[in-house]
mmCIF entry with sequence, helices, sheets and N, C-alpha, C, O atoms, coordinates in Angstrom:
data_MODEL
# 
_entry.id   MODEL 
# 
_entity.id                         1 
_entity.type                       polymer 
_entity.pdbx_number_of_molecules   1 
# 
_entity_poly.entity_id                      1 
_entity_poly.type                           'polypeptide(L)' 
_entity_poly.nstd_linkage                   no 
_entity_poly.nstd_monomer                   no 
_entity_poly.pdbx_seq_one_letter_code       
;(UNK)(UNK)(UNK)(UNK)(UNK)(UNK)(UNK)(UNK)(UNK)(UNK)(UNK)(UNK)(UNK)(UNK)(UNK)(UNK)
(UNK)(UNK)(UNK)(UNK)(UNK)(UNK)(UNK)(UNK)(UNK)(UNK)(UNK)(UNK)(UNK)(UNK)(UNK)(UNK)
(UNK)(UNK)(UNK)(UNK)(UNK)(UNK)(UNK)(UNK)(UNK)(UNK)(UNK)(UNK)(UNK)(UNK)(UNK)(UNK)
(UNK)(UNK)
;
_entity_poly.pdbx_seq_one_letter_code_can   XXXXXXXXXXXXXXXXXXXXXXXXXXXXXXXXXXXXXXXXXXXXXXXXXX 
_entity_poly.pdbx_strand_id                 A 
# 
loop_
_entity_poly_seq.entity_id 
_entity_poly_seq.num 
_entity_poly_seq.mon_id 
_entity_poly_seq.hetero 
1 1  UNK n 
1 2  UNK n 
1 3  UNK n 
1 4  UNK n 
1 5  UNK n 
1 6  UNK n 
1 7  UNK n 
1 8  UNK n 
1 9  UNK n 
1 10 UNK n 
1 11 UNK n 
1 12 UNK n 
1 13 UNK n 
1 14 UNK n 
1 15 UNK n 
1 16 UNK n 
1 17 UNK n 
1 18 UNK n 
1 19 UNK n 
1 20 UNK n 
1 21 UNK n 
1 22 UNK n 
1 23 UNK n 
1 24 UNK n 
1 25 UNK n 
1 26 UNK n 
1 27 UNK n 
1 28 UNK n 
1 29 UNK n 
1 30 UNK n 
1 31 UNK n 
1 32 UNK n 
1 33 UNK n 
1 34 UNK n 
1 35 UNK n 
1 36 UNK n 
1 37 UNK n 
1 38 UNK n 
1 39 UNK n 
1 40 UNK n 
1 41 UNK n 
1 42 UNK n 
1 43 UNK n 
1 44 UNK n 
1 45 UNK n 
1 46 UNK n 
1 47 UNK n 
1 48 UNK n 
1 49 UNK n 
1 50 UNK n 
# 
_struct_asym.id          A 
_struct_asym.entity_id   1 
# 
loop_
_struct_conf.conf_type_id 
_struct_conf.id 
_struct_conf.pdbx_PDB_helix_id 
_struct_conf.beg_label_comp_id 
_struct_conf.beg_label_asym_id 
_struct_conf.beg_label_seq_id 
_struct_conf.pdbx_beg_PDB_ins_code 
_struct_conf.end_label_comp_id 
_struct_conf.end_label_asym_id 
_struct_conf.end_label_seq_id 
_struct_conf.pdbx_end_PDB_ins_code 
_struct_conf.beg_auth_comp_id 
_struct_conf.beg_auth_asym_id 
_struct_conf.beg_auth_seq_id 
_struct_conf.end_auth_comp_id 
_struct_conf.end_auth_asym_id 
_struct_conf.end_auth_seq_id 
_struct_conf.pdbx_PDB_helix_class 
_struct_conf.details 
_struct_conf.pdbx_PDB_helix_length 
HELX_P HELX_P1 AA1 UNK A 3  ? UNK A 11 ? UNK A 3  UNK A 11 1 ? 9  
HELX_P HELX_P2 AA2 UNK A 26 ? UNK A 45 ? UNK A 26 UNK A 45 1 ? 20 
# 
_struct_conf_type.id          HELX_P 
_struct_conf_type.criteria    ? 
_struct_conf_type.reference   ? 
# 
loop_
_atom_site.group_PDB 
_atom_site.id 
_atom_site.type_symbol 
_atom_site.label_atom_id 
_atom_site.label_alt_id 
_atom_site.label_comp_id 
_atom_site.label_asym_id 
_atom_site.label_entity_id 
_atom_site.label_seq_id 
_atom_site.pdbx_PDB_ins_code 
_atom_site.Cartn_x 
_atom_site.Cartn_y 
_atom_site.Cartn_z 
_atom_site.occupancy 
_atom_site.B_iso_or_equiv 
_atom_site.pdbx_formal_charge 
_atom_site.auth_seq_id 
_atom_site.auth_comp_id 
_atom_site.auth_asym_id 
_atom_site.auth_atom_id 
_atom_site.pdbx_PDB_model_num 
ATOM 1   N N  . UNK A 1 1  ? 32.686  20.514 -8.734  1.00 0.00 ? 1  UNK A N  1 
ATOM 2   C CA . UNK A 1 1  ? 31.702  19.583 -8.187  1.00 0.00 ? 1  UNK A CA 1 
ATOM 3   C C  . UNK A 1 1  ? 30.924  18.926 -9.320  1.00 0.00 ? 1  UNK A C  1 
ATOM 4   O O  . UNK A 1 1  ? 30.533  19.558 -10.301 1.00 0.00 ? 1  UNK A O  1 
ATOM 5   N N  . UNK A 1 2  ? 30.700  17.486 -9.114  1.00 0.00 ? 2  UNK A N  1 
ATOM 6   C CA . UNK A 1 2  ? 29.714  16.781 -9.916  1.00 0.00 ? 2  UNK A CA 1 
ATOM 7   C C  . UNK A 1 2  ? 28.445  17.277 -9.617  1.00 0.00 ? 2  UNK A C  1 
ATOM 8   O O  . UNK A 1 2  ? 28.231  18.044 -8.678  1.00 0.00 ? 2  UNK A O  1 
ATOM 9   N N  . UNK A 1 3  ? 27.201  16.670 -10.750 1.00 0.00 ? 3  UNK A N  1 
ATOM 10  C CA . UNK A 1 3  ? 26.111  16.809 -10.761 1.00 0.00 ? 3  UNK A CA 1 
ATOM 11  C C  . UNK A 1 3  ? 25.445  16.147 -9.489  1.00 0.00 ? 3  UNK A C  1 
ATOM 12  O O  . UNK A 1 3  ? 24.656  16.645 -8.686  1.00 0.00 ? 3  UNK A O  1 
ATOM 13  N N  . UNK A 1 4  ? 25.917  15.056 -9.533  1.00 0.00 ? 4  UNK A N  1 
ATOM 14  C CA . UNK A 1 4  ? 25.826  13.949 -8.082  1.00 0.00 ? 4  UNK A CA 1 
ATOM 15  C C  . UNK A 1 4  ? 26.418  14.555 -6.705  1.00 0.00 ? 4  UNK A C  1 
ATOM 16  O O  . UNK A 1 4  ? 26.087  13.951 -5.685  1.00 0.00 ? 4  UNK A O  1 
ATOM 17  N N  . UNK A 1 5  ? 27.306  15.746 -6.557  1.00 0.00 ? 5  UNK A N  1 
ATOM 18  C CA . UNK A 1 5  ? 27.607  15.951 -5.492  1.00 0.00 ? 5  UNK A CA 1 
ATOM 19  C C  . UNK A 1 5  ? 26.642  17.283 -4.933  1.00 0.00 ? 5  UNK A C  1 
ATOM 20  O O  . UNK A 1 5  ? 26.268  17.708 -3.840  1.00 0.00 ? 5  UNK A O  1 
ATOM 21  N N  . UNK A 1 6  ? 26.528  17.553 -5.962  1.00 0.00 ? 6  UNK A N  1 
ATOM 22  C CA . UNK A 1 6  ? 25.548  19.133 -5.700  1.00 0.00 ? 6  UNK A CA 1 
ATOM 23  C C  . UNK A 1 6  ? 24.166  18.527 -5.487  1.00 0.00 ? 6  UNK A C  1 
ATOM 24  O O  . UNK A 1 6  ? 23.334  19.052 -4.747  1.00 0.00 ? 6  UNK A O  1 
ATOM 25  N N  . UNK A 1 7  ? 23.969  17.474 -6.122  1.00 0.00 ? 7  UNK A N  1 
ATOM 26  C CA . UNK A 1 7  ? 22.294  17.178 -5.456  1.00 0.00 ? 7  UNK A CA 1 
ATOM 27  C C  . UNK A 1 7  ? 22.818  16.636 -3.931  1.00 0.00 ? 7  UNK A C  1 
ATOM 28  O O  . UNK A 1 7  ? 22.353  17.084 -2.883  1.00 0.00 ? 7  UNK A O  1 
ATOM 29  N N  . UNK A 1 8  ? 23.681  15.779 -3.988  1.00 0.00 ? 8  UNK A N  1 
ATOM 30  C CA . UNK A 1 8  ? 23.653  15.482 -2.423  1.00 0.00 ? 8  UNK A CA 1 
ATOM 31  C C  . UNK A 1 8  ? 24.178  16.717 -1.240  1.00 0.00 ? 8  UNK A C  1 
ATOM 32  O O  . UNK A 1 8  ? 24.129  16.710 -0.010  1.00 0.00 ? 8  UNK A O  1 
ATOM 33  N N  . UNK A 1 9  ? 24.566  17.499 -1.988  1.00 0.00 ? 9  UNK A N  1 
ATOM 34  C CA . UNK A 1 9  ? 25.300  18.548 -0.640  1.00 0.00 ? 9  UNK A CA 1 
ATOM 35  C C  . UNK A 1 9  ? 24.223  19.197 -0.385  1.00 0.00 ? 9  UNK A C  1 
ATOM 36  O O  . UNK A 1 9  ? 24.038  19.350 0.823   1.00 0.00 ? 9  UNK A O  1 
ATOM 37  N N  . UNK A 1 10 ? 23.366  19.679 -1.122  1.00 0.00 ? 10 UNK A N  1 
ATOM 38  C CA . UNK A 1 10 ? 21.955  20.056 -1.668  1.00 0.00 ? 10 UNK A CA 1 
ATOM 39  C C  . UNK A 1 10 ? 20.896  19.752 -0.740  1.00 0.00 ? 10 UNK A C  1 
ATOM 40  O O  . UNK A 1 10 ? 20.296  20.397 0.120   1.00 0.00 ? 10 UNK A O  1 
ATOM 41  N N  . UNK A 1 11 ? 20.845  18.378 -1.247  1.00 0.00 ? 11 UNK A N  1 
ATOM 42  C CA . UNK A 1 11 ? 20.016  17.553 0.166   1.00 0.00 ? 11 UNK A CA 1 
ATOM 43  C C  . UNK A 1 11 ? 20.415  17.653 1.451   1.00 0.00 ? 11 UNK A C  1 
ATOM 44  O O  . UNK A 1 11 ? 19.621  17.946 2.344   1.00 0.00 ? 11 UNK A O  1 
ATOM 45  N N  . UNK A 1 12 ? 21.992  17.362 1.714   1.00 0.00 ? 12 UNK A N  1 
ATOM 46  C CA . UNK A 1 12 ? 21.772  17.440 2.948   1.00 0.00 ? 12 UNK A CA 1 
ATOM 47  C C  . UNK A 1 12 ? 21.411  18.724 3.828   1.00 0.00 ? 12 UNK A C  1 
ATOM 48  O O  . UNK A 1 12 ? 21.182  18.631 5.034   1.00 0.00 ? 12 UNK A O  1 
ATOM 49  N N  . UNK A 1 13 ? 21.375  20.031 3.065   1.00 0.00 ? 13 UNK A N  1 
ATOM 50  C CA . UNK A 1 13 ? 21.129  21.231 3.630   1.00 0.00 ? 13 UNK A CA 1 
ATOM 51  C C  . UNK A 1 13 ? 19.627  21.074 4.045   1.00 0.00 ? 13 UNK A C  1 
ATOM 52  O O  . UNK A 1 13 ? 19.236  21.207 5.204   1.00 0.00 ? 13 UNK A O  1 
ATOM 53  N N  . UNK A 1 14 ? 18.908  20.808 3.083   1.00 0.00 ? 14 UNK A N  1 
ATOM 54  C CA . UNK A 1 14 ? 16.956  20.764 3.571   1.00 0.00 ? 14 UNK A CA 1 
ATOM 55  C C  . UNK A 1 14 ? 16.928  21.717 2.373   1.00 0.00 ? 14 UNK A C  1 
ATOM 56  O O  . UNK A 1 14 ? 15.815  21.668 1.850   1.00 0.00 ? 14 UNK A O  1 
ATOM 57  N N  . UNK A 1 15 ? 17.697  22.507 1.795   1.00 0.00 ? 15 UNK A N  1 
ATOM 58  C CA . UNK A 1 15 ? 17.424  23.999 0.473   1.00 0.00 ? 15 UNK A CA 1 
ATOM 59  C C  . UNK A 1 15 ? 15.985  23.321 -0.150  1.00 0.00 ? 15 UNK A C  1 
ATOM 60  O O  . UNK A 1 15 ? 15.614  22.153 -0.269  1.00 0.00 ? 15 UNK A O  1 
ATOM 61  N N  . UNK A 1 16 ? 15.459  24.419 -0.432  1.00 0.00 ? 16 UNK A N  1 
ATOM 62  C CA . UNK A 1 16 ? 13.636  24.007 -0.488  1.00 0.00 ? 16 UNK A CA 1 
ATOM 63  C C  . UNK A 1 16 ? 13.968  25.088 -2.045  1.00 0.00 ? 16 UNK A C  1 
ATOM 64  O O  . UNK A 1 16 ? 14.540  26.178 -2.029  1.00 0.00 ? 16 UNK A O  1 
ATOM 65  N N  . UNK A 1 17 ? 13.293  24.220 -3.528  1.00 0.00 ? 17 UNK A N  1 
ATOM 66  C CA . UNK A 1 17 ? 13.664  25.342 -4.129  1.00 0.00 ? 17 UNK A CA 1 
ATOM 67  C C  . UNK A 1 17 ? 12.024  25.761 -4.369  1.00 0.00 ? 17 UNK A C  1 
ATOM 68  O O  . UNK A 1 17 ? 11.930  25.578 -5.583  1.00 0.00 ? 17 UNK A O  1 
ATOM 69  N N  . UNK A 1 18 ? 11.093  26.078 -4.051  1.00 0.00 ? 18 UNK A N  1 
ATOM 70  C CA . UNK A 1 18 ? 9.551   26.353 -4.157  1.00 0.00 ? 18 UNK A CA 1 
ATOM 71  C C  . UNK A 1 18 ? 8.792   25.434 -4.810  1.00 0.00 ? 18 UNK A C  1 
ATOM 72  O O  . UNK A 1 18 ? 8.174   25.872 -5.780  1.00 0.00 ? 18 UNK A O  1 
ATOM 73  N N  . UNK A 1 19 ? 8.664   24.264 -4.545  1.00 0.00 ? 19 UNK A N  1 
ATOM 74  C CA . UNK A 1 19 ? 8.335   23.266 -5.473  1.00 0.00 ? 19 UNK A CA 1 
ATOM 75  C C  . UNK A 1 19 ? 6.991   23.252 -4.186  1.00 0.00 ? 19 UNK A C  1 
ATOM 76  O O  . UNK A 1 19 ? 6.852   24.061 -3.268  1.00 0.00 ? 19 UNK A O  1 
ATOM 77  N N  . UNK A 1 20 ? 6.266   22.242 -4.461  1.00 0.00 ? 20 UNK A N  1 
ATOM 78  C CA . UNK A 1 20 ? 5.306   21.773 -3.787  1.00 0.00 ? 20 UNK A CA 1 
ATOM 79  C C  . UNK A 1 20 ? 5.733   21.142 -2.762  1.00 0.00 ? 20 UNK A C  1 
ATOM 80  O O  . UNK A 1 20 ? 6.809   20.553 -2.661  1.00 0.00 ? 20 UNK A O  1 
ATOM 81  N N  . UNK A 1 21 ? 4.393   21.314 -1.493  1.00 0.00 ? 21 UNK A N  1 
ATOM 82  C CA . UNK A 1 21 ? 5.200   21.098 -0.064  1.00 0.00 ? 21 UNK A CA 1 
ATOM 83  C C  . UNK A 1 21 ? 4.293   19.898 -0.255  1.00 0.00 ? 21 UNK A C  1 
ATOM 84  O O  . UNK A 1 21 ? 3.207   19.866 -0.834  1.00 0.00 ? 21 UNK A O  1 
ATOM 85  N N  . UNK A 1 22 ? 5.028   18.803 0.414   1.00 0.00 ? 22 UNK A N  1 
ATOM 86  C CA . UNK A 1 22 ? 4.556   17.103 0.985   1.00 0.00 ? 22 UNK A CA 1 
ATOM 87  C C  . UNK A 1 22 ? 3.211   17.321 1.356   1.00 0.00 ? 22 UNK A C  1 
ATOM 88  O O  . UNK A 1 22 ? 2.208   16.759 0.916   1.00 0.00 ? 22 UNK A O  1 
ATOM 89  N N  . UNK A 1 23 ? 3.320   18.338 2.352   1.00 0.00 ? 23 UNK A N  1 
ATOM 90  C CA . UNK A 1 23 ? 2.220   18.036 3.885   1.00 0.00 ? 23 UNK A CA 1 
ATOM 91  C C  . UNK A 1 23 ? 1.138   19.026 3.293   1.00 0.00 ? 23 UNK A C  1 
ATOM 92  O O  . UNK A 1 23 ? 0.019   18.538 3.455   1.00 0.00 ? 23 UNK A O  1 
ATOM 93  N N  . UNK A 1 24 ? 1.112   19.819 2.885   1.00 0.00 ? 24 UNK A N  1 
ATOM 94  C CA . UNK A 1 24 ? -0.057  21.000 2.174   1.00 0.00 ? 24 UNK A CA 1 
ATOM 95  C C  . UNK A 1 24 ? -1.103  20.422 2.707   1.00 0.00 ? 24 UNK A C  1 
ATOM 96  O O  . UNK A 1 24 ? -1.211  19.323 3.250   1.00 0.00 ? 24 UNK A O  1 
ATOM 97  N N  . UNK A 1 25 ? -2.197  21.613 2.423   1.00 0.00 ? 25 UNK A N  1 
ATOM 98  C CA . UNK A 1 25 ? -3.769  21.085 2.482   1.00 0.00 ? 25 UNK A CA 1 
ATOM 99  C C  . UNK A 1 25 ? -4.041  20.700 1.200   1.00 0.00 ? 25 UNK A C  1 
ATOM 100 O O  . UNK A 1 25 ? -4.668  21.610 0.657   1.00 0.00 ? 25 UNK A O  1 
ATOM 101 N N  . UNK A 1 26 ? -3.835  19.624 0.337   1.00 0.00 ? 26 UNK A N  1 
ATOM 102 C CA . UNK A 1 26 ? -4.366  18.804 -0.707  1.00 0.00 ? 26 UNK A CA 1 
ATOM 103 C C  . UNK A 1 26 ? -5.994  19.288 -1.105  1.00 0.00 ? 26 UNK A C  1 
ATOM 104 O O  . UNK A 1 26 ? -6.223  19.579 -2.279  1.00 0.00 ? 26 UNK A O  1 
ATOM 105 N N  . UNK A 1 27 ? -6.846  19.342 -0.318  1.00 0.00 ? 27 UNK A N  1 
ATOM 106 C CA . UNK A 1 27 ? -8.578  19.404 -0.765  1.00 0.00 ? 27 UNK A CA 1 
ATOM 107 C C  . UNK A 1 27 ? -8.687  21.354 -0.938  1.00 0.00 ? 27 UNK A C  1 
ATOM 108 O O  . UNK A 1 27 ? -9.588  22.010 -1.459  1.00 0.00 ? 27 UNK A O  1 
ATOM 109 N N  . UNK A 1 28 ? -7.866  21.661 -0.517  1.00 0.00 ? 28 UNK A N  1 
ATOM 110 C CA . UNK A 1 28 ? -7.800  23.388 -0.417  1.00 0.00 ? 28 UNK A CA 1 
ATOM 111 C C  . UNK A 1 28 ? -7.288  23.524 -2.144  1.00 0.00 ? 28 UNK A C  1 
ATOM 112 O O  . UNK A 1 28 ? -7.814  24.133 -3.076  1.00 0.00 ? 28 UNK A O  1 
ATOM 113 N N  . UNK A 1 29 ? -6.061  22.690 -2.083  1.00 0.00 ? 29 UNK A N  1 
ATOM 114 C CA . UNK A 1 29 ? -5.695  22.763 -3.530  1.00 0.00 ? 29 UNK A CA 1 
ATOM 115 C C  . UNK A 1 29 ? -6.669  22.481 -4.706  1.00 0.00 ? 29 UNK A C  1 
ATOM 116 O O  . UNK A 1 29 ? -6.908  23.183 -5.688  1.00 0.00 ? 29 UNK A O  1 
ATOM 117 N N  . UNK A 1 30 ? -7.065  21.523 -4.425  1.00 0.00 ? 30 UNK A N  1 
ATOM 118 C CA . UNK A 1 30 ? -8.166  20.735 -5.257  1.00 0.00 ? 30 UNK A CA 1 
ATOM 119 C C  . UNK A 1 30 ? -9.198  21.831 -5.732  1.00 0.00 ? 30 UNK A C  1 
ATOM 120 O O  . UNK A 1 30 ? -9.398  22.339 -6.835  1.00 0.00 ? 30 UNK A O  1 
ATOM 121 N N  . UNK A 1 31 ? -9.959  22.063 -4.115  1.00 0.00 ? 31 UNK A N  1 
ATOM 122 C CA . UNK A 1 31 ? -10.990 23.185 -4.283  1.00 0.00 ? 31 UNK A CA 1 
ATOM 123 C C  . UNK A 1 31 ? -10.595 24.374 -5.065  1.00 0.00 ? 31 UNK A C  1 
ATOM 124 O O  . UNK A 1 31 ? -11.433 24.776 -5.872  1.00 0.00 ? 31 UNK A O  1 
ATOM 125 N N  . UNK A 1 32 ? -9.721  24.874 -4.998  1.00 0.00 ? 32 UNK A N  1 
ATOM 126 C CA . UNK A 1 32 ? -9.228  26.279 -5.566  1.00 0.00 ? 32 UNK A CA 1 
ATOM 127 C C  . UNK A 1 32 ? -9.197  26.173 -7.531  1.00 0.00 ? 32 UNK A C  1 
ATOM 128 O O  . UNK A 1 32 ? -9.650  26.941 -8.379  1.00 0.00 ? 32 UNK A O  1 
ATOM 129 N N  . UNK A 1 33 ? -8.334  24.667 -7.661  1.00 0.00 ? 33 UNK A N  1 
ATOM 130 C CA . UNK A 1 33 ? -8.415  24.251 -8.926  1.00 0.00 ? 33 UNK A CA 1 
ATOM 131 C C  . UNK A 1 33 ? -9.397  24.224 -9.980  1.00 0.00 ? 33 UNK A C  1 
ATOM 132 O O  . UNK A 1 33 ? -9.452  24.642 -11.136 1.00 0.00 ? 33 UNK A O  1 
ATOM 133 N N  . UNK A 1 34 ? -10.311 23.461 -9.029  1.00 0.00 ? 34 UNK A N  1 
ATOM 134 C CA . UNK A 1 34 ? -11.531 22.968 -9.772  1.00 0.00 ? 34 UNK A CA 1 
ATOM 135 C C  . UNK A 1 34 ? -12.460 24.620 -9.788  1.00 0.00 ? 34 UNK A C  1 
ATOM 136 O O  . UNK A 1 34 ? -13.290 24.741 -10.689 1.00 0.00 ? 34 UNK A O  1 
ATOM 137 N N  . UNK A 1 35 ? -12.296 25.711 -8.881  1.00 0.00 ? 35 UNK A N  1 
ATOM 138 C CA . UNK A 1 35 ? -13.058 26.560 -9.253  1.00 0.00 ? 35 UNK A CA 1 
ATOM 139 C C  . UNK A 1 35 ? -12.011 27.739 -10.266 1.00 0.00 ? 35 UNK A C  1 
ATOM 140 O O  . UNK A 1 35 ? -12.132 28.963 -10.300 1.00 0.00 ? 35 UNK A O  1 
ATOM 141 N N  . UNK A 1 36 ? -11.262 27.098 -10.827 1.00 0.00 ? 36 UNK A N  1 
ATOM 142 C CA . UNK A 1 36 ? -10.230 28.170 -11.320 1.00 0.00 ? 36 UNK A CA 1 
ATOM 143 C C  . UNK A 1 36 ? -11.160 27.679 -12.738 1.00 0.00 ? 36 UNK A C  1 
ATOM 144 O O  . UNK A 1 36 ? -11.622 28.485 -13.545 1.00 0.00 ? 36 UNK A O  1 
ATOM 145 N N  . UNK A 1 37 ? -11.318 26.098 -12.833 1.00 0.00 ? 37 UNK A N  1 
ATOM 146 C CA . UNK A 1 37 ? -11.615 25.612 -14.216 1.00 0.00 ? 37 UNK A CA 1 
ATOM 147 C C  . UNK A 1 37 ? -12.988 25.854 -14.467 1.00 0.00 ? 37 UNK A C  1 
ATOM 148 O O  . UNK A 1 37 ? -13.297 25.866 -15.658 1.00 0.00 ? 37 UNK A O  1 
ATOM 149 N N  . UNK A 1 38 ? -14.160 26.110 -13.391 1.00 0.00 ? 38 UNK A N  1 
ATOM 150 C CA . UNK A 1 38 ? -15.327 26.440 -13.536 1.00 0.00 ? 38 UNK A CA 1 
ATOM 151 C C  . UNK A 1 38 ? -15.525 27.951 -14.346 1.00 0.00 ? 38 UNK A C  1 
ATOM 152 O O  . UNK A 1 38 ? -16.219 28.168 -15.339 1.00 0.00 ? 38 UNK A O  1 
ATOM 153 N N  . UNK A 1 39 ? -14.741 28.831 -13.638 1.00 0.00 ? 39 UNK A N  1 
ATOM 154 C CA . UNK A 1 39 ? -14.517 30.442 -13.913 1.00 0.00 ? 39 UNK A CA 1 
ATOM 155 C C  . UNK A 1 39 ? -14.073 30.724 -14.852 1.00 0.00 ? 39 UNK A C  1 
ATOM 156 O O  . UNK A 1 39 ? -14.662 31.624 -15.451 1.00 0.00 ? 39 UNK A O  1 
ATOM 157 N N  . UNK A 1 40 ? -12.722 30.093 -15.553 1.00 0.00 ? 40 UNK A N  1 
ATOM 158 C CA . UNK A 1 40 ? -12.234 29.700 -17.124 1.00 0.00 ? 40 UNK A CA 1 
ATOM 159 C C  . UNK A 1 40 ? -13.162 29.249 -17.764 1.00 0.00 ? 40 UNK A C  1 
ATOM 160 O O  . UNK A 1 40 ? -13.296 29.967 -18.755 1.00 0.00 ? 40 UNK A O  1 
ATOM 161 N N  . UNK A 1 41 ? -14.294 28.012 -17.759 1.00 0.00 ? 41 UNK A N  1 
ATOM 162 C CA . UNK A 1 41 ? -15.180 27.542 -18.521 1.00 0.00 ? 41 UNK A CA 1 
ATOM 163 C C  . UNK A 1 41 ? -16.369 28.790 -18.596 1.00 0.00 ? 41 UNK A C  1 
ATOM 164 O O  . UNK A 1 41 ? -16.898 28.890 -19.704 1.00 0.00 ? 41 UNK A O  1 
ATOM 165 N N  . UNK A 1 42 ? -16.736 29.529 -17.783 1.00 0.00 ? 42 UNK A N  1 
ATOM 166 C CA . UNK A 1 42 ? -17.929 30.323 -17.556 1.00 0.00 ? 42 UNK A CA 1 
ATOM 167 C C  . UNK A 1 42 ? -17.238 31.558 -18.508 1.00 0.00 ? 42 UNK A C  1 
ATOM 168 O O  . UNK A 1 42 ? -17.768 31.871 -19.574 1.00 0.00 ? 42 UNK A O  1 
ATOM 169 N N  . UNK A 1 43 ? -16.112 32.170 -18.058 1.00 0.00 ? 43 UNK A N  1 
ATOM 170 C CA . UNK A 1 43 ? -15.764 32.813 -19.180 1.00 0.00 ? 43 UNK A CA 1 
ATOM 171 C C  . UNK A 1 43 ? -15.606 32.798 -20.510 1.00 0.00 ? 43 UNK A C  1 
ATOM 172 O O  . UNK A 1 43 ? -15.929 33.753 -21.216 1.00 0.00 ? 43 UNK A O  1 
ATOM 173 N N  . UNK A 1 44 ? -15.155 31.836 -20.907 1.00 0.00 ? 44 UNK A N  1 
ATOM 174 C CA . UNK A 1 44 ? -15.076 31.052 -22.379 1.00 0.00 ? 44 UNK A CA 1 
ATOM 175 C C  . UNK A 1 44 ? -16.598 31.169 -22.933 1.00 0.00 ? 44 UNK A C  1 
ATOM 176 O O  . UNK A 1 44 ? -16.803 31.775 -23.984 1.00 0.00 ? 44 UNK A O  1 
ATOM 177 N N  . UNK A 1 45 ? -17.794 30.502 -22.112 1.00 0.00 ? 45 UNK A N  1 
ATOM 178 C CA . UNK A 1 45 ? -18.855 30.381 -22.859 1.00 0.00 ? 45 UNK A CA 1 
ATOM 179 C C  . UNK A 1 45 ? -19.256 32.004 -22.778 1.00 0.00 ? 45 UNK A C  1 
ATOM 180 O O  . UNK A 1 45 ? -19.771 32.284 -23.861 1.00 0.00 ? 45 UNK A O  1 
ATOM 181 N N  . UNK A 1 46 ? -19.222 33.033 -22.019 1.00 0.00 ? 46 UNK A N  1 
ATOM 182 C CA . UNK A 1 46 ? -19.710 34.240 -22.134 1.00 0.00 ? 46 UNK A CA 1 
ATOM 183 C C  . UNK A 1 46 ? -19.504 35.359 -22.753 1.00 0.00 ? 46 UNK A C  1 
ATOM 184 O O  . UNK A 1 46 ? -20.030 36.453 -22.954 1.00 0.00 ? 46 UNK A O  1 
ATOM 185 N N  . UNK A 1 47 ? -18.254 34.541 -23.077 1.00 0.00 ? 47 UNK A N  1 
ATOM 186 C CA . UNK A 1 47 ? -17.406 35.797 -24.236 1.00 0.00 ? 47 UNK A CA 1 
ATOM 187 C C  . UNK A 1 47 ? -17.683 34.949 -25.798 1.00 0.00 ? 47 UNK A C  1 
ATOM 188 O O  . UNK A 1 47 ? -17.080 35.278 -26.820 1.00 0.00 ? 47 UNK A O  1 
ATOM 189 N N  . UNK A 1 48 ? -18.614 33.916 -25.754 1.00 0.00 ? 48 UNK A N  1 
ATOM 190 C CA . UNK A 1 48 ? -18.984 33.526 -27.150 1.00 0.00 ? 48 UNK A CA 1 
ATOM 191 C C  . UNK A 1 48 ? -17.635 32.656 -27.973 1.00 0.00 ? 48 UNK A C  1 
ATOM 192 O O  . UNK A 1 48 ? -17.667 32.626 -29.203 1.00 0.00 ? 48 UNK A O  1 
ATOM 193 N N  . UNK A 1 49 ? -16.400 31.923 -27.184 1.00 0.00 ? 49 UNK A N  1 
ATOM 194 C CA . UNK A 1 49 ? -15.306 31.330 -27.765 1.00 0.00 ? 49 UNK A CA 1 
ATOM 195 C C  . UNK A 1 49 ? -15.420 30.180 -27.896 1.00 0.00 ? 49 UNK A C  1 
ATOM 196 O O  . UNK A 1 49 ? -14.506 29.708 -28.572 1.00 0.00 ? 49 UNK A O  1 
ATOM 197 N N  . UNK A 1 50 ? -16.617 29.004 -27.332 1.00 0.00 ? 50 UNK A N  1 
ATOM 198 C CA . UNK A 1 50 ? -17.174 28.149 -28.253 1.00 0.00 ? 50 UNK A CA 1 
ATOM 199 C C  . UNK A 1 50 ? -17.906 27.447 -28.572 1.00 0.00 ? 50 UNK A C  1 
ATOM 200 O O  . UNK A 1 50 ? -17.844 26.959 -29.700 1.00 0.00 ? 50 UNK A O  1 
# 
């Protein structure tokens, strides 16, 4: 099989390989993010790194 036939046989199954889903809750993501980078920043300054 080609490279071109395995993506299309591929596709036509629906095979999901864990990538990010379309429909998600987007602002859940967001929210979770932005407090991942708050908690990383709060740590950084408390452990004196810069």
């Amino acid at each position: 099989m080609t490279a071109h036939s395995v993506t299309a046989a591929t596709a036509a199954t629906g095979v999901r390989t864990g990538g990010p889903e379309d429909d998600g809750p987007r602002i859940a993501e967001h929210v979770m993010g932005w407090t991942l980078v708050v908690v990383v920043a709060m740590l950084v300054t408390q452990l004196g790194l810069l």
